[in-house]
N, C-alpha and C positions, 0 to 999 in steps of 0.2 A: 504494500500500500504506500502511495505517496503522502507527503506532511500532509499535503492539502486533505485527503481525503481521512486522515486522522482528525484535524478541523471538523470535517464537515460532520463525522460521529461524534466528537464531543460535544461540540456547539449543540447540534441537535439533540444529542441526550440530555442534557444540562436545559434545554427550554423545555423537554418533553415533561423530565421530570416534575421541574415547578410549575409546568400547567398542570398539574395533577394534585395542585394544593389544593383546587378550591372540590374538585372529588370529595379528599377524604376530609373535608368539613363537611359540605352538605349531605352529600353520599349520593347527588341525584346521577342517573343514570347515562343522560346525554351530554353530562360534564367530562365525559371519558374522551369523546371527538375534539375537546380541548387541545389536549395535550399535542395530539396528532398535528391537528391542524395547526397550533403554533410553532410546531417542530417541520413541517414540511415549508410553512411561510418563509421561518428560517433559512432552512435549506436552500429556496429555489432562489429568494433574494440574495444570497451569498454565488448561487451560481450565474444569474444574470448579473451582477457586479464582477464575474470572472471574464464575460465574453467580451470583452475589449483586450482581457489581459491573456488570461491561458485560452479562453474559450469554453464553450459551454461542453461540460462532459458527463454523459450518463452513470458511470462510477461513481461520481463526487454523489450524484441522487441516492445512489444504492447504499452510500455512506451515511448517509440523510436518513434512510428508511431504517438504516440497521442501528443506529442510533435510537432510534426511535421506539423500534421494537425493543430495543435493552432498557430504555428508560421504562416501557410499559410492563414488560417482565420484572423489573424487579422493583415496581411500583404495586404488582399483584402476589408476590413474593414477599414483600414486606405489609401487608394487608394482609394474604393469609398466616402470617407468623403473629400479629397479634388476635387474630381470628381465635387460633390454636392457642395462645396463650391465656385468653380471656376465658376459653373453656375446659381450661385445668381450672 
């Protein structure tokens, strides 16, 4: 993987996860396309500010997405572990 596309997973994990705050206050249900959607906004604005420079690349998205999925996985990982703890 190139820096860039390191960028583009952290960046994205990093807004996925804190759009996932207002989730676990309220708990409402269509709070969950938050995350997504500010982690992809992220994304493609970092990648249309690339096409002057490197130019627009599909990888740097897939970096985006796989970000994204890591922030939601362990936003539901950490959700069931107090799940599970609550119920001991």
């Amino acid at each position: 993987m190139r820096t860039d596309q390191y960028k583009h997973f952290f960046v994205c994990f990093m807004v996925s996860a804190l759009g996932t705050i207002p989730w676990q206050i309220w708990h409402e249900g269509w709070m969950l396309a938050l995350p997504v959607a500010l982690g992809l906004l992220a994304g493609f604005c970092k990648e249309f500010a690339d096409i002057g420079g490197s130019g627009f690349d599909w990888t740097d998205i897939l970096a985006d997405v796989a970000g994204i999925v890591a922030a939601m996985l362990l936003c539901g990982l950490a959700k069931g572990v107090t799940w599970i703890t609550n119920c001991l």
